[in-house]
mmCIF file of the C-alpha atoms, coordinates in Angstrom:
data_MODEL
# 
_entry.id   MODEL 
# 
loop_
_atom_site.group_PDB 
_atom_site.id 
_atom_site.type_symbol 
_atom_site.label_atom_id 
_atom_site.label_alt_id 
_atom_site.label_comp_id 
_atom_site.label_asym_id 
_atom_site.label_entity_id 
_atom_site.label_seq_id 
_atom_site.pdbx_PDB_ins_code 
_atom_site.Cartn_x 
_atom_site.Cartn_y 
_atom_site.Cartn_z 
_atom_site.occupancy 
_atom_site.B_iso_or_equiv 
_atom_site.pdbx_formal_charge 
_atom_site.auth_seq_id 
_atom_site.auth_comp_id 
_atom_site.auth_asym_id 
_atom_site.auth_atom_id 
_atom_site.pdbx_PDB_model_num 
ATOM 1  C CA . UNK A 1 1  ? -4.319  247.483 99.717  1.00 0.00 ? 1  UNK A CA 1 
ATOM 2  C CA . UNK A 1 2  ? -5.477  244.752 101.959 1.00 0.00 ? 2  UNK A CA 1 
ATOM 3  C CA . UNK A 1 3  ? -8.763  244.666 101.227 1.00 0.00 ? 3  UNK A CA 1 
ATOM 4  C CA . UNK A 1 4  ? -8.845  245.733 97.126  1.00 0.00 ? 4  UNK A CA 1 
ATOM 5  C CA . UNK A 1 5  ? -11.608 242.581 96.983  1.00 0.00 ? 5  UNK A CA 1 
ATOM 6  C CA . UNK A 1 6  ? -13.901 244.070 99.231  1.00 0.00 ? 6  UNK A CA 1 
ATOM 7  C CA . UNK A 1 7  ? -13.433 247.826 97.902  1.00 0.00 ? 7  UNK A CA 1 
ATOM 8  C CA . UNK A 1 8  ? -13.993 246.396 94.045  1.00 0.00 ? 8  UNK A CA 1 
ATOM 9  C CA . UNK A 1 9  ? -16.866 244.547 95.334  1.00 0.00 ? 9  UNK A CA 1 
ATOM 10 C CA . UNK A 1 10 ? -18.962 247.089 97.257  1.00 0.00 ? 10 UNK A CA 1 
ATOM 11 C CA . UNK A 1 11 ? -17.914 249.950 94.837  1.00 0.00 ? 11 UNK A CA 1 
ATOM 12 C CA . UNK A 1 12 ? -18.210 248.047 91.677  1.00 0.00 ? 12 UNK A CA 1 
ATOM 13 C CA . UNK A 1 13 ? -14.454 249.654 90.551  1.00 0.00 ? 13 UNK A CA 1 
ATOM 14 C CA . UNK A 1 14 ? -12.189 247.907 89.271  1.00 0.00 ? 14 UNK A CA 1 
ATOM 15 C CA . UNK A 1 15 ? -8.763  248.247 91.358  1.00 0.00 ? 15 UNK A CA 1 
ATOM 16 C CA . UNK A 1 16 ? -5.325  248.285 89.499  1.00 0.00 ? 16 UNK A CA 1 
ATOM 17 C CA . UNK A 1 17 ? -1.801  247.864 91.005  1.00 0.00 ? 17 UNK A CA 1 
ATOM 18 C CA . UNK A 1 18 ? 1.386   249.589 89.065  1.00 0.00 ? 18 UNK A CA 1 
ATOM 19 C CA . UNK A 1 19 ? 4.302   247.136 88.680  1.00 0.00 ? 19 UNK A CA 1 
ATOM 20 C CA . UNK A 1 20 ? 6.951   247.409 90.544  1.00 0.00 ? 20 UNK A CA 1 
ATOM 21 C CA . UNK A 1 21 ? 9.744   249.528 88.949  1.00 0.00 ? 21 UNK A CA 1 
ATOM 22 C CA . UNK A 1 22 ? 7.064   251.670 86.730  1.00 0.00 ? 22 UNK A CA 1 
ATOM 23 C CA . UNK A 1 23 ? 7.216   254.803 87.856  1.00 0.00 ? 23 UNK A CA 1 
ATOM 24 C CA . UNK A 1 24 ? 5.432   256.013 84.583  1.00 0.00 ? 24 UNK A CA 1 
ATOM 25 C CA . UNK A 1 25 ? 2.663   253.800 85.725  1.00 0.00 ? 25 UNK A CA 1 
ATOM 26 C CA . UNK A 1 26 ? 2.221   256.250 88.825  1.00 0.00 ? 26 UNK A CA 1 
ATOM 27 C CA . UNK A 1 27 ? 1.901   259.566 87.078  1.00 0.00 ? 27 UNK A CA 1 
ATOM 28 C CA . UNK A 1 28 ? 0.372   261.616 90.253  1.00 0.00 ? 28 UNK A CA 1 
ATOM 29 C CA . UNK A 1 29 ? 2.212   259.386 92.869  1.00 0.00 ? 29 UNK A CA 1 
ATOM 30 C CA . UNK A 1 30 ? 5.548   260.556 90.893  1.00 0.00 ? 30 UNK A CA 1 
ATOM 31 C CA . UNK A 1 31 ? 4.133   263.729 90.552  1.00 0.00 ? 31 UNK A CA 1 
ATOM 32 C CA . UNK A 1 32 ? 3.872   264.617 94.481  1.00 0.00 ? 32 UNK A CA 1 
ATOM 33 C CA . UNK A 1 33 ? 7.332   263.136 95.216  1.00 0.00 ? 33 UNK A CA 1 
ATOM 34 C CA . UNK A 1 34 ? 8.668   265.435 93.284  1.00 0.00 ? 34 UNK A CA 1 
ATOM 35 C CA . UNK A 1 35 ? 6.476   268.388 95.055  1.00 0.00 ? 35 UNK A CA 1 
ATOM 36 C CA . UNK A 1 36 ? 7.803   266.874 98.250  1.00 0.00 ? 36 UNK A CA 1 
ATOM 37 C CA . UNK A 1 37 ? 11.191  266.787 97.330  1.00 0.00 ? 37 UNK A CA 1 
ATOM 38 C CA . UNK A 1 38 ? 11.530  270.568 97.339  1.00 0.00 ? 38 UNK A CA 1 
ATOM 39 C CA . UNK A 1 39 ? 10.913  270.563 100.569 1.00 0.00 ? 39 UNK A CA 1 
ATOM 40 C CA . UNK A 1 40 ? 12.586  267.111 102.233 1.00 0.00 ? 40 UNK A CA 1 
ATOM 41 C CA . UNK A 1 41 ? 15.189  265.652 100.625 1.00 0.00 ? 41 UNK A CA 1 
ATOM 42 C CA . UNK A 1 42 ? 15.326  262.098 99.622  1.00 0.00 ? 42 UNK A CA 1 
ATOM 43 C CA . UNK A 1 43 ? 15.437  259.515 102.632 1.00 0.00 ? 43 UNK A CA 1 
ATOM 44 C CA . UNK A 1 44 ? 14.566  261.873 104.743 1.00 0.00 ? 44 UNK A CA 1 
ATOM 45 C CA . UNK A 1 45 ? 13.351  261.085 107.757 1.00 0.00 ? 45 UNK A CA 1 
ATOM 46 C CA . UNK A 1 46 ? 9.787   262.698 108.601 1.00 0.00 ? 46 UNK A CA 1 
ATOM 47 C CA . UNK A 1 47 ? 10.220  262.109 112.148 1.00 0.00 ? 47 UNK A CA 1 
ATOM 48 C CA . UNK A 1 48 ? 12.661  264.898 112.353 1.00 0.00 ? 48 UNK A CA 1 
ATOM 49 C CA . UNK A 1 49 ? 10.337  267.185 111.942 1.00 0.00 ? 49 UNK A CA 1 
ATOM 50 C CA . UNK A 1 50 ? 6.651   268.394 114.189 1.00 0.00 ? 50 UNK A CA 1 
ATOM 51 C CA . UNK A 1 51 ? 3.384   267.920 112.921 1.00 0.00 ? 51 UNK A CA 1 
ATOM 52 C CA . UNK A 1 52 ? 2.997   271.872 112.743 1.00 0.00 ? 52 UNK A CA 1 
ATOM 53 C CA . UNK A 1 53 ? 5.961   272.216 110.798 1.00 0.00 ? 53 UNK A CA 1 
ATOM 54 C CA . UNK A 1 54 ? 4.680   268.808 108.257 1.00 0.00 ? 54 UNK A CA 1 
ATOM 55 C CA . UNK A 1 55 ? 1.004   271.049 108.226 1.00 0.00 ? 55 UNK A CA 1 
ATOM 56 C CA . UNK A 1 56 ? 3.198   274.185 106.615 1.00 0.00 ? 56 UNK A CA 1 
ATOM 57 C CA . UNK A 1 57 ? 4.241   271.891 104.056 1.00 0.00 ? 57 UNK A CA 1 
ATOM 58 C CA . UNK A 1 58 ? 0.895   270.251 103.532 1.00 0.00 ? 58 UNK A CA 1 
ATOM 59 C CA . UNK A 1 59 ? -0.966  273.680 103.342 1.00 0.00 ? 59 UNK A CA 1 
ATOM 60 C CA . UNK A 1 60 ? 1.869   275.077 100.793 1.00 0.00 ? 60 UNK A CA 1 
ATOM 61 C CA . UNK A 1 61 ? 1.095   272.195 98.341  1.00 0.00 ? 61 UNK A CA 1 
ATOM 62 C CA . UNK A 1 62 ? -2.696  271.851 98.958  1.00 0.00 ? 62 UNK A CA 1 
ATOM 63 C CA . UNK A 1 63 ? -2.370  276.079 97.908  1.00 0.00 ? 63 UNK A CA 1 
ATOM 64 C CA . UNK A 1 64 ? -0.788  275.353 94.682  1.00 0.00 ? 64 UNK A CA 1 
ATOM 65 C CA . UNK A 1 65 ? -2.547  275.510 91.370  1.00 0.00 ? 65 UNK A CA 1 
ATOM 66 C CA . UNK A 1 66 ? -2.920  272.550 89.444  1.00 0.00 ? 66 UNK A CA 1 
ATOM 67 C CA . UNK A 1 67 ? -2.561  271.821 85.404  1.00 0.00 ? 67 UNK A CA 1 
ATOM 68 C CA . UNK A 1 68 ? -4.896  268.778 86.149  1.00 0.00 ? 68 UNK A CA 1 
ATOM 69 C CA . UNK A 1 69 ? -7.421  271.525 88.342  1.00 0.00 ? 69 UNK A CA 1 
ATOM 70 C CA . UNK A 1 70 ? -7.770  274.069 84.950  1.00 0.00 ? 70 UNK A CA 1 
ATOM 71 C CA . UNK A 1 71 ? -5.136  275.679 87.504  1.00 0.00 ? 71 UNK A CA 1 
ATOM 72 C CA . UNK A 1 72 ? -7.375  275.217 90.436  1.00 0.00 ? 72 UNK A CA 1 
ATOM 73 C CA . UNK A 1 73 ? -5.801  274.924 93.700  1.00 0.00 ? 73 UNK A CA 1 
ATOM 74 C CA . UNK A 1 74 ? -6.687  271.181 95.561  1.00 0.00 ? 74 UNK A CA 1 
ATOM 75 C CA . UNK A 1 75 ? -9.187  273.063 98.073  1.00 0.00 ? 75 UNK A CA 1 
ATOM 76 C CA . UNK A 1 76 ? -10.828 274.933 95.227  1.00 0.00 ? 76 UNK A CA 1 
ATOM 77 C CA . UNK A 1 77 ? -11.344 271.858 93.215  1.00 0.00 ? 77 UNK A CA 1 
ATOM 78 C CA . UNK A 1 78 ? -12.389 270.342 96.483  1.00 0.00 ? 78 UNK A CA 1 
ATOM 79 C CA . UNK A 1 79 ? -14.544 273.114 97.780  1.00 0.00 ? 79 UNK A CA 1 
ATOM 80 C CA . UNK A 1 80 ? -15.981 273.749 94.214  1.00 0.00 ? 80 UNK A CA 1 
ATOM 81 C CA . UNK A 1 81 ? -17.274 269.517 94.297  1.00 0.00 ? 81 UNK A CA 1 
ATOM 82 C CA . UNK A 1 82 ? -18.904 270.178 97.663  1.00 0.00 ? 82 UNK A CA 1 
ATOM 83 C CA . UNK A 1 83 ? -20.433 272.930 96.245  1.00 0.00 ? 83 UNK A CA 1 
ATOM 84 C CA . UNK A 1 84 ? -21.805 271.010 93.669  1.00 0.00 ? 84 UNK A CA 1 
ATOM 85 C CA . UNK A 1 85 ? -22.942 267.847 95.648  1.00 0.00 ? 85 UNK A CA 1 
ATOM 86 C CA . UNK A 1 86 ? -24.710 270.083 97.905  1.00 0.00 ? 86 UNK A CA 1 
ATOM 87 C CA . UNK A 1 87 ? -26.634 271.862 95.287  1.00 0.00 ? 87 UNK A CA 1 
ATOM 88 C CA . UNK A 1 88 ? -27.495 268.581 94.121  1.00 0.00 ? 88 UNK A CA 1 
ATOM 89 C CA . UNK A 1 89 ? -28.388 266.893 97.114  1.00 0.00 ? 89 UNK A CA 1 
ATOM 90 C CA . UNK A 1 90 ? -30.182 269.756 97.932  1.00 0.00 ? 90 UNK A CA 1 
ATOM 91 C CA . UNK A 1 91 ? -28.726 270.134 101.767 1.00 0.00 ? 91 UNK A CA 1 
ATOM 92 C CA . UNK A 1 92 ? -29.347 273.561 103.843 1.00 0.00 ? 92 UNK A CA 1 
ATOM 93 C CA . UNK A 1 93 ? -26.966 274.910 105.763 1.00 0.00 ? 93 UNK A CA 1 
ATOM 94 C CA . UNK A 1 94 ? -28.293 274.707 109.704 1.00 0.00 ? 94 UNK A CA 1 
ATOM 95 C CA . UNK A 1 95 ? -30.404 271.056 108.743 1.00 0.00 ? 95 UNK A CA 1 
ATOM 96 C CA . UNK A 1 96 ? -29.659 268.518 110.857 1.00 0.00 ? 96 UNK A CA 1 
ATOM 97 C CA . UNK A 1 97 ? -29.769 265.221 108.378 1.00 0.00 ? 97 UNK A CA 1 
ATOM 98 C CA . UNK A 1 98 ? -29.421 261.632 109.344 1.00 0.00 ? 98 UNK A CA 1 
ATOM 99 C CA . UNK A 1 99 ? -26.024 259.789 108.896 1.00 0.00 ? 99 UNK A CA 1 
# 
């Protein structure tokens, strides 16, 4: 990441980088490679393929439950947050609000 300075600065996170060779350092990196793998095999080229067909796959993993997610899918956990943030930030549907 190019810019990790400017990110840690403005965000006030600290960024980490795994070392090289450590997969166990890259738990949900590791993790997805492994999802992936079921469906391209390794060294596979991506460009072998159309974006509707690389969607398919995208939309079959973002619809699987999670261990991480209480066994949420991604867009529940996702859509659940929103939820959340927009209770809390008190926005109404049809508002238009400043960006």
């Amino acid at each position: 990441m190019a810019a990790h300075k400017v990110f840690a600065s403005a965000t006030d996170m600290k960024v980490y980088f795994a070392d090289p060779h450590s997969p166990w350092q890259r738990g949900t990196n590791e993790n997805t490679n492994g999802l992936l793998r079921q469906y391209f095999s390794k060294g596979t080229a991506l460009s072998g393929y159309t974006q509707v067909e690389l969607n398919a796959v995208a939309e079959r993993l973002n619809d699987r439950p999670r261990k991480t997610l209480s066994f949420a899918t991604p867009k529940e956990a996702f859509s659940r947050l929103l939820a959340e943030l927009n209770e809390n930030l008190e926005i109404k549907p049809g508002v238009a609000y400043a960006t």
